[in-house]
C-alpha positions in Angstrom: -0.8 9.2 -9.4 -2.5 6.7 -7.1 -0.9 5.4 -4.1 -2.0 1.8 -2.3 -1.3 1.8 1.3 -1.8 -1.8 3.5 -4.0 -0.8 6.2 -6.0 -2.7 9.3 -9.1 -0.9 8.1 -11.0 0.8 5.4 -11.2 4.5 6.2 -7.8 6.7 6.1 -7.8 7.2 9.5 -7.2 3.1 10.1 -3.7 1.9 11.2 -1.3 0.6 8.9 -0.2 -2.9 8.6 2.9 -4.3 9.1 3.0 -6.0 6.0 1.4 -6.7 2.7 0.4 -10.0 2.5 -1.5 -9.8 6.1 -2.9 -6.5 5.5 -7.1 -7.0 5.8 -7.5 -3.7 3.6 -5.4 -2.1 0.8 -6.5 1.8 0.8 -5.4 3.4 -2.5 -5.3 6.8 -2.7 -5.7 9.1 -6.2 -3.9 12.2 -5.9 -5.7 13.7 -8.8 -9.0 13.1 -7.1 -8.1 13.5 -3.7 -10.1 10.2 -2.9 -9.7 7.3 -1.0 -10.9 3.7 -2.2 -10.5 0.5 0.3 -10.3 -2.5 -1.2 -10.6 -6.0 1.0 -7.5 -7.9 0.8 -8.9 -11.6 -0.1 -5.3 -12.8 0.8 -5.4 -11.5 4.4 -6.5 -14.9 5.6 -4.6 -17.4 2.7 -1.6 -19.5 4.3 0.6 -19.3 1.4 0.7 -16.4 -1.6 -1.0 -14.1 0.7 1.3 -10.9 -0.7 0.9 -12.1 -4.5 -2.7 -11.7 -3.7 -1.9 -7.7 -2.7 0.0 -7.4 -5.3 -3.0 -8.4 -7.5 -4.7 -6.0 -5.9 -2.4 -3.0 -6.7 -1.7 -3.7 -10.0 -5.7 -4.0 -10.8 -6.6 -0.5 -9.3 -3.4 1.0 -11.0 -1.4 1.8 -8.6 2.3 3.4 -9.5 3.5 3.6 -5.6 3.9 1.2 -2.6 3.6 2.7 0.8 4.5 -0.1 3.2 6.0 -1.6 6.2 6.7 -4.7 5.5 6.7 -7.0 2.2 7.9 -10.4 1.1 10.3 -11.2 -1.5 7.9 -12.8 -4.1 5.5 -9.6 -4.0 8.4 -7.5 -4.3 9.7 -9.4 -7.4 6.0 -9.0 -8.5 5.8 -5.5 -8.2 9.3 -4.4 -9.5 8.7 -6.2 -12.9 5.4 -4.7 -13.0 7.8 -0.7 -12.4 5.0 -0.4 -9.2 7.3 2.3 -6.8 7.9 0.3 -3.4 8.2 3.1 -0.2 9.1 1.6 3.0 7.7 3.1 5.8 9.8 2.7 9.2 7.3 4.1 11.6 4.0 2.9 12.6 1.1 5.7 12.3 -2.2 5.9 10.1 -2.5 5.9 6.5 -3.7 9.6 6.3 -0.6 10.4 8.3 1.8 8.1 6.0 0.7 10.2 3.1 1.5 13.0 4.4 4.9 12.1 5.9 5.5 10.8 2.1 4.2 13.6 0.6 6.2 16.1 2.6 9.5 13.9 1.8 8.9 14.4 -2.1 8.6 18.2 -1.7 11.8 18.5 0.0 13.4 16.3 -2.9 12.2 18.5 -5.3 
């Protein structure tokens, strides 16, 4: 399963964004593996279709889940049709430390 996680940086330990779209980095992260891979976000700085460009993103590194904070309705749209998982995530934190929150939920699911 690999997980893609908007971040303000490229190492695990960076802050999450707030959104998609504006997120400078999307971290994904492959369970199987146990790795992390940062990926710029080339739509962090585009005026309009900045989340569509995230969603690009995702969908090439294969992610099935969506960890975020925030996302727009057209990368949403995107995402769905594409069965891409969307989490939101209502507290702020790192992405290490969403993972685990998220992880920890699913085992108390199951």
């Amino acid at each position: 399963m690999r997980i893609a996680i908007p971040s303000t940086g490229k190492e695990p330990t960076s802050p999450l964004s707030d959104t998609l779209g504006r997120a400078p980095f999307i971290i994904v992260y492959d369970s199987v593996t146990e790795r992390y891979n940062s990926v710029k976000n080339p739509g962090f700085q585009m005026q309009d279709g900045s989340g569509l460009k995230a969603s690009e993103i995702i969908l090439e590194k294969q992610a099935n889940i969506l960890l975020t904070r925030g996302i727009g309705r057209k990368s949403y749209s995107a995402l769905l049709k594409e069965y891409i998982k969307i989490e939101l995530i209502k507290s702020g934190g790192t992405v290490k430390s969403a993972l685990s929150k998220y992880f920890k939920e699913q085992r108390k699911k199951n």
